[in-house]
PDB file of N, CA, C and O in Angstrom:
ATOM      1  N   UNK A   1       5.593  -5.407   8.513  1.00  0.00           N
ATOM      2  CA  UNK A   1       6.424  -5.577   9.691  1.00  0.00           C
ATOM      3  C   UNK A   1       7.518  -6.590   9.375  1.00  0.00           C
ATOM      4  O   UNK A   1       7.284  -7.423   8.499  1.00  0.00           O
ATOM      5  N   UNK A   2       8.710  -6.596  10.015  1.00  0.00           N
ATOM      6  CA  UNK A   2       9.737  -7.057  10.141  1.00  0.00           C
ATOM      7  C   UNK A   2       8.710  -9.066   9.854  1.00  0.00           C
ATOM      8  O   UNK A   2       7.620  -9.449  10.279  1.00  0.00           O
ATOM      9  N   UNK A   3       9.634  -9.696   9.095  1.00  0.00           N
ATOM     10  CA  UNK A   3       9.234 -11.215   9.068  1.00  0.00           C
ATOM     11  C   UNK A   3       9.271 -11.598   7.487  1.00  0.00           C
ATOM     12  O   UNK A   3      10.023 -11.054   6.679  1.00  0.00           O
ATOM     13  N   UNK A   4       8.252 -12.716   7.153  1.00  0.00           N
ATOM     14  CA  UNK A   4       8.140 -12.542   5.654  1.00  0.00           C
ATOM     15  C   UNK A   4       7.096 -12.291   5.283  1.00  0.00           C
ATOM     16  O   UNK A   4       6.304 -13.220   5.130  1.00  0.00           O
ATOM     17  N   UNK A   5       6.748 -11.121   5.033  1.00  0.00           N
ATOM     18  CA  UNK A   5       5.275 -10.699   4.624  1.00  0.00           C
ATOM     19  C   UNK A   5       5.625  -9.463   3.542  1.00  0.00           C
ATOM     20  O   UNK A   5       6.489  -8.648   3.864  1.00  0.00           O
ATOM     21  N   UNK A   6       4.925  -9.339   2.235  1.00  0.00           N
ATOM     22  CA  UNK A   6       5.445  -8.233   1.303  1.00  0.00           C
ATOM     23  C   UNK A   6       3.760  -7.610   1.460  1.00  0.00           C
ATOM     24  O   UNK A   6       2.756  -8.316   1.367  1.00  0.00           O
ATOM     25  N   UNK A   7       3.773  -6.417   1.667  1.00  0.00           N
ATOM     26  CA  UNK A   7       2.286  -5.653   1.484  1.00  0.00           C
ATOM     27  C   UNK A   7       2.785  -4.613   0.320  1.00  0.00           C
ATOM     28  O   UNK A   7       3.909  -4.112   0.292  1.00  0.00           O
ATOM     29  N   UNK A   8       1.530  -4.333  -0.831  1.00  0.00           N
ATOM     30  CA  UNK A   8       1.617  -3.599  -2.202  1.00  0.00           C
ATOM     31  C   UNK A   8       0.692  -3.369  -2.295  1.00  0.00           C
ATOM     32  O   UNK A   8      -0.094  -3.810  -1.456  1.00  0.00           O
ATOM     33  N   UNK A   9       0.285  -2.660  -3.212  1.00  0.00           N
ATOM     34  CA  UNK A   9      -0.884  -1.576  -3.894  1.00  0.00           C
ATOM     35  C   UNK A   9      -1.382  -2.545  -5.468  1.00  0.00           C
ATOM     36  O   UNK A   9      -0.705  -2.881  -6.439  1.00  0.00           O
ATOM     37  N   UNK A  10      -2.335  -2.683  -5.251  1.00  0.00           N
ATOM     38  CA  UNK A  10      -2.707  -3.494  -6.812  1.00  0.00           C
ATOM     39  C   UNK A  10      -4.235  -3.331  -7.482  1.00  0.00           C
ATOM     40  O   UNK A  10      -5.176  -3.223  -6.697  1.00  0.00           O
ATOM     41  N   UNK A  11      -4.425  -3.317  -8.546  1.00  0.00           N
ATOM     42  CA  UNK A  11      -5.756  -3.249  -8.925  1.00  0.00           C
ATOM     43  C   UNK A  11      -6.316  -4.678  -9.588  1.00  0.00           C
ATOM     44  O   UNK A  11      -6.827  -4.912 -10.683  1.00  0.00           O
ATOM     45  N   UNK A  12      -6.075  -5.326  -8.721  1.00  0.00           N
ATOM     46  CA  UNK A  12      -6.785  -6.853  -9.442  1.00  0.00           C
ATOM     47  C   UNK A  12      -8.126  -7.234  -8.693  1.00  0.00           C
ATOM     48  O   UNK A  12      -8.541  -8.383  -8.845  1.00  0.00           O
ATOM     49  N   UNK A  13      -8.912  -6.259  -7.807  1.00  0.00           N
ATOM     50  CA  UNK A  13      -9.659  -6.440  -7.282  1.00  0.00           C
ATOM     51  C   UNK A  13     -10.825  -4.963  -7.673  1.00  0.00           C
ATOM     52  O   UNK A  13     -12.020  -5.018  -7.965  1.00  0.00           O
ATOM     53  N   UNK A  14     -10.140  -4.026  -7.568  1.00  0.00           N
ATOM     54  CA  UNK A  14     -10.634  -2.657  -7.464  1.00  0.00           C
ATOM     55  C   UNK A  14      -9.501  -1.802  -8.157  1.00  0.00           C
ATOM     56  O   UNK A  14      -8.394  -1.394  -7.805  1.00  0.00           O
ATOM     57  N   UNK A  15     -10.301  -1.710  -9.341  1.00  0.00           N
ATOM     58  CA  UNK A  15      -9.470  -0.648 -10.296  1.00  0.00           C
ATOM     59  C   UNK A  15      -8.882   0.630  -9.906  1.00  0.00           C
ATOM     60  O   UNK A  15      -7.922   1.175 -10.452  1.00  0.00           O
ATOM     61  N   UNK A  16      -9.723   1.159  -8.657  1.00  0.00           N
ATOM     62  CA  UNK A  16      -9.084   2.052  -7.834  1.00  0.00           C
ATOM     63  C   UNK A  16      -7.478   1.942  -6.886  1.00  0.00           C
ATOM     64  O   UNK A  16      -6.943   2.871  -6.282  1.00  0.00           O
ATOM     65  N   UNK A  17      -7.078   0.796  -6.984  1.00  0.00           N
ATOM     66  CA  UNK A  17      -6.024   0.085  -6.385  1.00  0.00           C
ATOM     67  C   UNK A  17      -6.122  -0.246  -4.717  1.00  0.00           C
ATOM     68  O   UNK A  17      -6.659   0.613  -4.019  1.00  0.00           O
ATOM     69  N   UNK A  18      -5.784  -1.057  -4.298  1.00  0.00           N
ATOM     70  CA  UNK A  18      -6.302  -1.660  -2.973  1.00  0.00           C
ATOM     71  C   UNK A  18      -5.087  -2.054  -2.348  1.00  0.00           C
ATOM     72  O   UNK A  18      -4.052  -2.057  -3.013  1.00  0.00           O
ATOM     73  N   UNK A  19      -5.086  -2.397  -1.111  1.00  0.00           N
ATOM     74  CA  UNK A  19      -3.237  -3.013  -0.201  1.00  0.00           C
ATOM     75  C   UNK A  19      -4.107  -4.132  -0.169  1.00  0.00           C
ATOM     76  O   UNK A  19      -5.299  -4.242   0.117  1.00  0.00           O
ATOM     77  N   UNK A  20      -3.125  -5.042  -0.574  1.00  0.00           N
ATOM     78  CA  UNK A  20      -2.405  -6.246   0.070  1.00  0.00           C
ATOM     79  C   UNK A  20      -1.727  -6.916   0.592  1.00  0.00           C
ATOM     80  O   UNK A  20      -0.939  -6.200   1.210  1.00  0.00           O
ATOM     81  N   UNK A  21      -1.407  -8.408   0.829  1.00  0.00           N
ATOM     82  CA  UNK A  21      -0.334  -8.730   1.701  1.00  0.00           C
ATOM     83  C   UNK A  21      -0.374 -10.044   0.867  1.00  0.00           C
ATOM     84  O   UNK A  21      -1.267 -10.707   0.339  1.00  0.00           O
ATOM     85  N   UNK A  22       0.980 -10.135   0.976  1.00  0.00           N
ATOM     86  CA  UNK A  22       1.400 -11.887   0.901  1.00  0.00           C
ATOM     87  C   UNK A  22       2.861 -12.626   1.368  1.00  0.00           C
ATOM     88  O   UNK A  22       4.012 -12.213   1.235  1.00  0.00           O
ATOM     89  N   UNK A  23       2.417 -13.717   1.889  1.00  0.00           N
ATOM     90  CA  UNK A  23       3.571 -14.384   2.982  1.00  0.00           C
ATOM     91  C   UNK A  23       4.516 -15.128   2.202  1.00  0.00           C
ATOM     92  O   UNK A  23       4.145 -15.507   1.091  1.00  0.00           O
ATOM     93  N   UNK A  24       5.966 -15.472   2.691  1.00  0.00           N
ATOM     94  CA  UNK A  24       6.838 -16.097   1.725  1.00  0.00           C
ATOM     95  C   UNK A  24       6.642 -17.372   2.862  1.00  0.00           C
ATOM     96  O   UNK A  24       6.625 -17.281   4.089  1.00  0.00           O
ATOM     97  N   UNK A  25       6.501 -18.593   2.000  1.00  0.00           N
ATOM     98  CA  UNK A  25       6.084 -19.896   2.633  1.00  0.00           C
ATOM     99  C   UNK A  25       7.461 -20.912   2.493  1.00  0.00           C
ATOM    100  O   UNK A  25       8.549 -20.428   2.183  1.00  0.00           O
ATOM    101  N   UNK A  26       7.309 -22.161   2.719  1.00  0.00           N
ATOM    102  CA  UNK A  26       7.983 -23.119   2.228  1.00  0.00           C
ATOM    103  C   UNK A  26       8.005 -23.053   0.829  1.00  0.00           C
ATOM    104  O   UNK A  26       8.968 -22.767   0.119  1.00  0.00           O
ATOM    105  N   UNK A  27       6.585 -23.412   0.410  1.00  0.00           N
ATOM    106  CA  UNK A  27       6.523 -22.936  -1.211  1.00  0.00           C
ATOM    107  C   UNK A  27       6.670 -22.039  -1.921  1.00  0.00           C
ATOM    108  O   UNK A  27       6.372 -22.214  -3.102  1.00  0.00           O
ATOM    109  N   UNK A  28       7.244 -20.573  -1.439  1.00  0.00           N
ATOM    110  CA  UNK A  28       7.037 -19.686  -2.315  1.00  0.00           C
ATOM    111  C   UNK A  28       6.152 -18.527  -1.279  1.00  0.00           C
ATOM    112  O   UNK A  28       6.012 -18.531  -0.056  1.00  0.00           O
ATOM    113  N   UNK A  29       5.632 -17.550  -2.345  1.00  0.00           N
ATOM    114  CA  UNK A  29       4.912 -16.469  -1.695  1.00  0.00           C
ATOM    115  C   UNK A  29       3.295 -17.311  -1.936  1.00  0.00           C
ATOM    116  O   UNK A  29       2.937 -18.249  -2.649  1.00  0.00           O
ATOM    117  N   UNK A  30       2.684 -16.527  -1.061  1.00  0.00           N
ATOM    118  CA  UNK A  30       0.858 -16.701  -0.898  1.00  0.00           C
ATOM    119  C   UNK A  30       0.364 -16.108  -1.683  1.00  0.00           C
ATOM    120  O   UNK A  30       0.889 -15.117  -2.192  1.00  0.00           O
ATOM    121  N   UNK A  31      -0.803 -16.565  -1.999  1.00  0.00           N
ATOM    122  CA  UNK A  31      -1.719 -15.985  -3.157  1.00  0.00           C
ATOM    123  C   UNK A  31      -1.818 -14.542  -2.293  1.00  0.00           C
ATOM    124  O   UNK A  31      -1.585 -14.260  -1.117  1.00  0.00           O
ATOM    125  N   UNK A  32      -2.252 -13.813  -3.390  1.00  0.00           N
ATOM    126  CA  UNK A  32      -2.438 -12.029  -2.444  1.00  0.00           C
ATOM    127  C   UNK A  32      -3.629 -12.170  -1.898  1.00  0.00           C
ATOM    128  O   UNK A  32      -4.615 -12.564  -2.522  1.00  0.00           O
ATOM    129  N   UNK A  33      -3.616 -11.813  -0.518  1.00  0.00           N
ATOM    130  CA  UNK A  33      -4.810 -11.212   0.551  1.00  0.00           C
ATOM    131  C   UNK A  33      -4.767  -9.924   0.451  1.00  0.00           C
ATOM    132  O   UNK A  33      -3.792  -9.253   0.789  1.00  0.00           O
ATOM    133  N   UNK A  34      -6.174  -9.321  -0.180  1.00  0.00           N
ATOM    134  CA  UNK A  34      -6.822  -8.131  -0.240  1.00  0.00           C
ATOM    135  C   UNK A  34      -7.063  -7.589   1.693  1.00  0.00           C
ATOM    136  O   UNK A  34      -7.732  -8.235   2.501  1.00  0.00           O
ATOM    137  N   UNK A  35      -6.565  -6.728   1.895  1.00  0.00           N
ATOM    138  CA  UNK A  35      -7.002  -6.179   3.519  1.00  0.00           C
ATOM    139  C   UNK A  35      -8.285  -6.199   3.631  1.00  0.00           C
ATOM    140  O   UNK A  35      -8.950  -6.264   2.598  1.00  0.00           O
ATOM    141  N   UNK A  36      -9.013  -6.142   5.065  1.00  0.00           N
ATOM    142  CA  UNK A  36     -10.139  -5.897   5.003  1.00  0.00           C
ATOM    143  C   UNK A  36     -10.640  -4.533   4.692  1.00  0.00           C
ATOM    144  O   UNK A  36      -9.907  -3.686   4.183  1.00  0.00           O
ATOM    145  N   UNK A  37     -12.437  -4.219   5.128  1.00  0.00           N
ATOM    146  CA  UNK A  37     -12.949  -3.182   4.765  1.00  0.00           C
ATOM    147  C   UNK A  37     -12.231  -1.880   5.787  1.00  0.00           C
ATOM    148  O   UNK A  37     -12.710  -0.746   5.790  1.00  0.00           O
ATOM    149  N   UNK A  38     -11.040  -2.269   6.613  1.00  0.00           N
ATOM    150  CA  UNK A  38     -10.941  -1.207   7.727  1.00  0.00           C
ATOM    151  C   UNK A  38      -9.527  -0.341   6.912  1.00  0.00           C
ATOM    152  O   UNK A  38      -8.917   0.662   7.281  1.00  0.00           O
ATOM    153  N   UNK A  39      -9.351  -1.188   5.721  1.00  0.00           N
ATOM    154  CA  UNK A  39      -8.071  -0.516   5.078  1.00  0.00           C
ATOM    155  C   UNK A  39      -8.399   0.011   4.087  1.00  0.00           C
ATOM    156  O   UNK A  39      -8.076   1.185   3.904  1.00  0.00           O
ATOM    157  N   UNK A  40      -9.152  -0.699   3.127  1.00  0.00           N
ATOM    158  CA  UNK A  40      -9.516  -0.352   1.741  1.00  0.00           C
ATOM    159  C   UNK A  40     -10.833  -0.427   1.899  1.00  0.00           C
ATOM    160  O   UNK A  40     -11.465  -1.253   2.558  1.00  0.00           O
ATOM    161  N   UNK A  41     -11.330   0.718   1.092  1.00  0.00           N
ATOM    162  CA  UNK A  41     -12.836   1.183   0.206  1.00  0.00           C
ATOM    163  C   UNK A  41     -13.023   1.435  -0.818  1.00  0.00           C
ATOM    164  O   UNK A  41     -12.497   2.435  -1.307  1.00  0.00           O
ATOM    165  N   UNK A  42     -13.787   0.682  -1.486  1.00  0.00           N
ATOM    166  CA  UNK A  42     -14.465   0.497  -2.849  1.00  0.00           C
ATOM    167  C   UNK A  42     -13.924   1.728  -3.975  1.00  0.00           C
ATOM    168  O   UNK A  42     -14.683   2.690  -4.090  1.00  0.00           O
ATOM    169  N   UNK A  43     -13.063   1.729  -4.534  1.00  0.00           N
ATOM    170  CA  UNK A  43     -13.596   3.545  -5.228  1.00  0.00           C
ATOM    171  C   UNK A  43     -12.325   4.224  -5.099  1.00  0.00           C
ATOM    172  O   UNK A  43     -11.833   4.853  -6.036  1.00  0.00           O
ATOM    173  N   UNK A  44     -11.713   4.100  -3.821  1.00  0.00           N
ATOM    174  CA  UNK A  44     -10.809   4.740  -3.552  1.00  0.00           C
ATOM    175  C   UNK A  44      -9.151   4.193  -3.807  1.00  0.00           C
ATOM    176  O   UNK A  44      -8.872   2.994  -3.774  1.00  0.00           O
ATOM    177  N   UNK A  45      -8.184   5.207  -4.048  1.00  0.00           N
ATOM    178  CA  UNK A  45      -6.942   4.355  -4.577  1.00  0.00           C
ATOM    179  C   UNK A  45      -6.309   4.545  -2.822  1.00  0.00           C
ATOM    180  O   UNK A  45      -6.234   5.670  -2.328  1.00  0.00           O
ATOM    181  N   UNK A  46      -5.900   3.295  -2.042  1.00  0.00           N
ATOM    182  CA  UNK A  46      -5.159   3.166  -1.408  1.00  0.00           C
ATOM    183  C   UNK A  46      -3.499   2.728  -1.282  1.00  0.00           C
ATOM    184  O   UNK A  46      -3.349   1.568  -1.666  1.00  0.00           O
ATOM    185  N   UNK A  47      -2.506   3.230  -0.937  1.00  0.00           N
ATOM    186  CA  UNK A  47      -1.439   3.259  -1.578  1.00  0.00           C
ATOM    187  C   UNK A  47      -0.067   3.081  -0.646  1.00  0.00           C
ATOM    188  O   UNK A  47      -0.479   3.188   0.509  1.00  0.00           O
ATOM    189  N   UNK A  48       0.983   2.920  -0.621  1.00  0.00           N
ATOM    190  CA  UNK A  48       1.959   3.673   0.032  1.00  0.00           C
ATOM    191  C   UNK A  48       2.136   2.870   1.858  1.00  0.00           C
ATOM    192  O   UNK A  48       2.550   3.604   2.755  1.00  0.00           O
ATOM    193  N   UNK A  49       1.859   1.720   2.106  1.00  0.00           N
ATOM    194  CA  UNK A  49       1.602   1.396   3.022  1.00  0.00           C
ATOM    195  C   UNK A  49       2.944   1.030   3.892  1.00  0.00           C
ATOM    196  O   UNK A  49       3.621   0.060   3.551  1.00  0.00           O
ATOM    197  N   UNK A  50       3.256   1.709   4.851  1.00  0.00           N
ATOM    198  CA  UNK A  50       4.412   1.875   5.800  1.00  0.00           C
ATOM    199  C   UNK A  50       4.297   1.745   6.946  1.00  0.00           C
ATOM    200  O   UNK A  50       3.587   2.640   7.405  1.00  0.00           O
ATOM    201  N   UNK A  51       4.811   0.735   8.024  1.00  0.00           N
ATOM    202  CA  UNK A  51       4.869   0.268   9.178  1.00  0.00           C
ATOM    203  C   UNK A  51       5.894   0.554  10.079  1.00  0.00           C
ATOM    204  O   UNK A  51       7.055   0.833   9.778  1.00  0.00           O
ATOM    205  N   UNK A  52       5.348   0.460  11.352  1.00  0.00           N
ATOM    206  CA  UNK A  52       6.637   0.793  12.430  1.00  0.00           C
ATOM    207  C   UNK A  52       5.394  -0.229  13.769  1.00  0.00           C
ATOM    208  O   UNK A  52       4.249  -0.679  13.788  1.00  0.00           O
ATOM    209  N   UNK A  53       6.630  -0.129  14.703  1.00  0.00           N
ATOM    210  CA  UNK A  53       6.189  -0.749  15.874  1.00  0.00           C
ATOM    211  C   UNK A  53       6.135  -0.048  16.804  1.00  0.00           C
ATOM    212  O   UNK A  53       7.221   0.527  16.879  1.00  0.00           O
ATOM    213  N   UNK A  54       5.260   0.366  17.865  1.00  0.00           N
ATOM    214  CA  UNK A  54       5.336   1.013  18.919  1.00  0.00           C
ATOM    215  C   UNK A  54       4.638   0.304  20.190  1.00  0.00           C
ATOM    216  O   UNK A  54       3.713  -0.471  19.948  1.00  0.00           O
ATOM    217  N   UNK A  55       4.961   0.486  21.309  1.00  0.00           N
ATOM    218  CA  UNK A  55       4.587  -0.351  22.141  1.00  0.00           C
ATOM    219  C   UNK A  55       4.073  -1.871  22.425  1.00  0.00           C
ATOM    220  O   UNK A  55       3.239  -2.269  23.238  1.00  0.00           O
ATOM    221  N   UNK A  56       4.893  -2.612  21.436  1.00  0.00           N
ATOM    222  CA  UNK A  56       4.350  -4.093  20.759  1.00  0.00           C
ATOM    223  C   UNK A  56       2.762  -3.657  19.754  1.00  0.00           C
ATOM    224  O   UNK A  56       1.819  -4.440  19.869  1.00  0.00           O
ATOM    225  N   UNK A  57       2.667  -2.940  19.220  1.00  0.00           N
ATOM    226  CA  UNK A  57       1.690  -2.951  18.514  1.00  0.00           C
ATOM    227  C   UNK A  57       2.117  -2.651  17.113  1.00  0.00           C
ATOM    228  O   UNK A  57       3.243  -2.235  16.841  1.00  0.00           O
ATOM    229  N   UNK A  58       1.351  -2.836  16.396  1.00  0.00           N
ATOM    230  CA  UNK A  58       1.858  -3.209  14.596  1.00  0.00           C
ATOM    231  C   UNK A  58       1.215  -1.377  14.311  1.00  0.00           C
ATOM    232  O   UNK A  58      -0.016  -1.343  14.311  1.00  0.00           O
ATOM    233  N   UNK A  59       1.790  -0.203  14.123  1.00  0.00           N
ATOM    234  CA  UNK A  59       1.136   0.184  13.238  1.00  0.00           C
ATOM    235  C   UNK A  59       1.486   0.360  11.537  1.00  0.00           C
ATOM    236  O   UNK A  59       2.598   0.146  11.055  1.00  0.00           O
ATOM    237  N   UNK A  60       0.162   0.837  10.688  1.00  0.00           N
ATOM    238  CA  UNK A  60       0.185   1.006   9.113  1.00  0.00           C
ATOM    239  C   UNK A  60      -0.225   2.420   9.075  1.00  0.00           C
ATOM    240  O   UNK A  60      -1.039   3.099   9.701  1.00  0.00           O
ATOM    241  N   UNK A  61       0.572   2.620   8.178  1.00  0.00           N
ATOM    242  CA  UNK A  61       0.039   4.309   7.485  1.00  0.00           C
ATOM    243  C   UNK A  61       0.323   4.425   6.207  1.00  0.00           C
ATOM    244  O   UNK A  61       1.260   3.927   5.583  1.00  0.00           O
ATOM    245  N   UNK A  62      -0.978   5.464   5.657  1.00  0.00           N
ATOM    246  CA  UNK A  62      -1.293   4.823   4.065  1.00  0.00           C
ATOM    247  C   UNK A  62      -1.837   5.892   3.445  1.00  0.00           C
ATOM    248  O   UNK A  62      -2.603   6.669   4.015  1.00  0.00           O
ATOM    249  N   UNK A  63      -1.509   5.985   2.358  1.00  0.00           N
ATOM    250  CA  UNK A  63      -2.278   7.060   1.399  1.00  0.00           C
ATOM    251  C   UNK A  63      -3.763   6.971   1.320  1.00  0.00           C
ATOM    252  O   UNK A  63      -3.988   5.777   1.126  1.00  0.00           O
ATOM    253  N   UNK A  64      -4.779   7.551   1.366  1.00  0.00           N
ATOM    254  CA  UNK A  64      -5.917   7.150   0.309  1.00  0.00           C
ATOM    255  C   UNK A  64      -6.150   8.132  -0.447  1.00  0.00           C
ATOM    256  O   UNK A  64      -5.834   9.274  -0.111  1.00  0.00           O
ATOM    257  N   UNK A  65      -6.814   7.824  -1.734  1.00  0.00           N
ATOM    258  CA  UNK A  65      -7.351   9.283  -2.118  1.00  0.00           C
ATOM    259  C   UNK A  65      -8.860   8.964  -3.401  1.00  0.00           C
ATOM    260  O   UNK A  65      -9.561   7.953  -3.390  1.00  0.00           O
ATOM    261  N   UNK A  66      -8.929   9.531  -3.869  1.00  0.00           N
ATOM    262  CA  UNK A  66      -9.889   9.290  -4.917  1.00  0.00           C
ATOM    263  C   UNK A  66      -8.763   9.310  -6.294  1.00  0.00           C
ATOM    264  O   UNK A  66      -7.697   9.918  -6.387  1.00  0.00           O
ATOM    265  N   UNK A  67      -9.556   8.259  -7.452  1.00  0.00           N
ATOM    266  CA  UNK A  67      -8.920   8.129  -8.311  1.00  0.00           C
ATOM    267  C   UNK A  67      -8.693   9.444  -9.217  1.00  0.00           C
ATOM    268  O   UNK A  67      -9.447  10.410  -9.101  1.00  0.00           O
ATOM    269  N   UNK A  68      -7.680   9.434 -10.070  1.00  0.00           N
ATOM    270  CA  UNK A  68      -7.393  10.873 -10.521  1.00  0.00           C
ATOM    271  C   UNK A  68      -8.518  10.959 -11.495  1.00  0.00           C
ATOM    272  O   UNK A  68      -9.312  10.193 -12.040  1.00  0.00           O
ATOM    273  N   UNK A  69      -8.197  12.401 -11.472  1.00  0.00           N
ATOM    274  CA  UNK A  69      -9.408  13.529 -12.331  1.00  0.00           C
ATOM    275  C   UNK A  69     -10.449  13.977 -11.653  1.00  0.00           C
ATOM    276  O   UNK A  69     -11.248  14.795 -12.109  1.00  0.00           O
ATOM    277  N   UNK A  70     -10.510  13.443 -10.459  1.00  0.00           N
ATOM    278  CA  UNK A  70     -11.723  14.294  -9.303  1.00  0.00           C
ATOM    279  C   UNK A  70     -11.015  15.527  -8.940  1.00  0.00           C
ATOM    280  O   UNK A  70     -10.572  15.432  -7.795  1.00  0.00           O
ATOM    281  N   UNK A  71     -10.726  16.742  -9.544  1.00  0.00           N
ATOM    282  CA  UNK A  71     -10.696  17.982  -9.057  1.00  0.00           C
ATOM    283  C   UNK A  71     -11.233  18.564  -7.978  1.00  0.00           C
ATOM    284  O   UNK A  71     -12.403  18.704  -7.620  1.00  0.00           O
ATOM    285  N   UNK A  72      -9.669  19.052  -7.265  1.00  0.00           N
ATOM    286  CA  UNK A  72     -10.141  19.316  -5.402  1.00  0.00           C
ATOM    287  C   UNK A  72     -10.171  18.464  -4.238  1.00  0.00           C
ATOM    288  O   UNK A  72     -10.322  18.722  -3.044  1.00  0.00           O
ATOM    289  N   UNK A  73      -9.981  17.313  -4.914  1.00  0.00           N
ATOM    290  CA  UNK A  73      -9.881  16.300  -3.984  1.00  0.00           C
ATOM    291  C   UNK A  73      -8.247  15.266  -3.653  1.00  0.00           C
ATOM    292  O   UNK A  73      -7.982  14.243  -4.284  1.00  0.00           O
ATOM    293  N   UNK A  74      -7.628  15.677  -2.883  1.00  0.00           N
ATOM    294  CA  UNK A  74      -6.541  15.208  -2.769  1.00  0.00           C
ATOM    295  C   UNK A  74      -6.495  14.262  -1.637  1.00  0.00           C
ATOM    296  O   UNK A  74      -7.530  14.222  -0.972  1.00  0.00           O
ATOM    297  N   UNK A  75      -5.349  13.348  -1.201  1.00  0.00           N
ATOM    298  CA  UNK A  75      -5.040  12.465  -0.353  1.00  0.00           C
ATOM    299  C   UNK A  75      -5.135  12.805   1.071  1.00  0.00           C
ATOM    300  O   UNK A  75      -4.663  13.861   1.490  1.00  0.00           O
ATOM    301  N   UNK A  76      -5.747  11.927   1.864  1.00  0.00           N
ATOM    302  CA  UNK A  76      -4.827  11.777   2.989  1.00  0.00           C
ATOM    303  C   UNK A  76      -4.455  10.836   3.722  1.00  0.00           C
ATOM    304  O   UNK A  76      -4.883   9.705   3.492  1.00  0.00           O
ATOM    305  N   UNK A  77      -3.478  11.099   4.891  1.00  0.00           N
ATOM    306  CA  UNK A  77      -2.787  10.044   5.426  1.00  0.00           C
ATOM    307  C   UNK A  77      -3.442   9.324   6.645  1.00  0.00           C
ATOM    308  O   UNK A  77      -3.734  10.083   7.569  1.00  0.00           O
ATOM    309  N   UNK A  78      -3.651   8.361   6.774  1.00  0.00           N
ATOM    310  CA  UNK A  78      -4.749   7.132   7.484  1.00  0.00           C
ATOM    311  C   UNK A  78      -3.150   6.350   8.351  1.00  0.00           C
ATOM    312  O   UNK A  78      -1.945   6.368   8.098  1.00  0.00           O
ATOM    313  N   UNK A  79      -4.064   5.702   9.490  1.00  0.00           N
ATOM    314  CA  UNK A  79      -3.540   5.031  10.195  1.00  0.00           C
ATOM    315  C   UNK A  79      -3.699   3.926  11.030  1.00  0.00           C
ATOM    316  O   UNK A  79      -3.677   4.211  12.227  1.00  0.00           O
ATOM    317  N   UNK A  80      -3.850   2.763  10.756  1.00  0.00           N
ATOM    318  CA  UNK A  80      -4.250   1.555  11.500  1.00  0.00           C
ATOM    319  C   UNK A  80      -3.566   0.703  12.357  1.00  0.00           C
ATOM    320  O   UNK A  80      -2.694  -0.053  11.929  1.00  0.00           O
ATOM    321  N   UNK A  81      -3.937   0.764  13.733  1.00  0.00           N
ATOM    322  CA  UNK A  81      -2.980   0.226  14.570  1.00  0.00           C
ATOM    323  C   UNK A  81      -3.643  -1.302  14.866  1.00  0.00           C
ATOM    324  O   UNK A  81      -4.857  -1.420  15.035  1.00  0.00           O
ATOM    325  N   UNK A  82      -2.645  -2.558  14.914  1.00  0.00           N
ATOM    326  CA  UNK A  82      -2.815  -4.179  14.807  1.00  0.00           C
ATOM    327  C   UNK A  82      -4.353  -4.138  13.742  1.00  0.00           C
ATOM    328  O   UNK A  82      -5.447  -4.542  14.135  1.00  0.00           O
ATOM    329  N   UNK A  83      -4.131  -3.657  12.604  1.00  0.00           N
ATOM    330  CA  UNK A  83      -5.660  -3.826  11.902  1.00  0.00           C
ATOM    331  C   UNK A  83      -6.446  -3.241  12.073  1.00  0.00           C
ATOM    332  O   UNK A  83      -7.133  -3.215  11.052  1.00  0.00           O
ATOM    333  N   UNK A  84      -7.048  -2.382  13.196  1.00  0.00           N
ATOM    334  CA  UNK A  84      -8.202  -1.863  13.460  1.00  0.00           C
ATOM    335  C   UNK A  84      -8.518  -0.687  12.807  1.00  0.00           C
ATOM    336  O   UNK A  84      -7.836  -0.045  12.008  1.00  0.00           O
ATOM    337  N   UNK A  85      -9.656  -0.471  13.246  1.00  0.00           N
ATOM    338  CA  UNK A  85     -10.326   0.922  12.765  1.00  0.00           C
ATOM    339  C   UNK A  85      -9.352   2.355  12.452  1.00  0.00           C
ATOM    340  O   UNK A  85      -8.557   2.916  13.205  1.00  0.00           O
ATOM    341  N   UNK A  86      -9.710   2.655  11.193  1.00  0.00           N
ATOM    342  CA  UNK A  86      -8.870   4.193  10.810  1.00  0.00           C
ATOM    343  C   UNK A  86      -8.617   5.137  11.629  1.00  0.00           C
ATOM    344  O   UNK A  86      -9.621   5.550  12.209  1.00  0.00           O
ATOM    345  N   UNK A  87      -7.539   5.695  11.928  1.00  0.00           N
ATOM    346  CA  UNK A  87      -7.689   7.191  12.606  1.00  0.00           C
ATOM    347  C   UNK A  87      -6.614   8.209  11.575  1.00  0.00           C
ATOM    348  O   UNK A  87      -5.525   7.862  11.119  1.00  0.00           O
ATOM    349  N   UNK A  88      -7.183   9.305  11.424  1.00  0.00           N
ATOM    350  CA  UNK A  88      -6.402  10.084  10.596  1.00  0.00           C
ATOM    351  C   UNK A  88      -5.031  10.168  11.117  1.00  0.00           C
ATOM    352  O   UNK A  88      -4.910  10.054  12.337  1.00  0.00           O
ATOM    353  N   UNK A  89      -3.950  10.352  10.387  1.00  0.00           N
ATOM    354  CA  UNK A  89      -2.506  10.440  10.400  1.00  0.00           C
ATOM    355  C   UNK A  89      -2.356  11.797  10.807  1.00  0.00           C
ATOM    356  O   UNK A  89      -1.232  12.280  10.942  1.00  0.00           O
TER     357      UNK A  89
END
């Protein structure tokens, strides 16, 4: 969302790649905050994370998928409104 906050895709936690966030401070940017369990799951590559505002509420929408070479199994698009619980896109 609009402010100083950069959210990215990284595998320094989960080789599968995970979203994060980090704030630009007085000092600089914040160490990276991994999202909670309502964004990212273990295993899975989460990706692509894009925001808009609607009715004063923050929403995110995001890739997930399984890491490549699982044949048949492709992405889909997820959606979390102020943080909460997933609902399909």
């Amino acid at each position: 969302m609009p402010g100083k906050k950069l959210y990215f895709s990284s595998d320094r936690d989960d080789l599968a790649y995970d979203i994060y966030v980090t704030r630009m401070g007085r000092d600089g940017w914040s160490v990276p905050t991994r999202l909670g369990p309502n964004i990212n799951t273990p295993g899975m590559l989460e990706e692509t994370p894009t925001f808009y505002e609607e009715n004063g509420q923050e929403v995110m929408i995001f890739t997930r998928r399984p890491p490549s070479g699982l044949a048949g199994q492709g992405g889909r698009l997820y959606m979390s409104i102020d943080g909460g619980p997933l609902r399909n896109a």
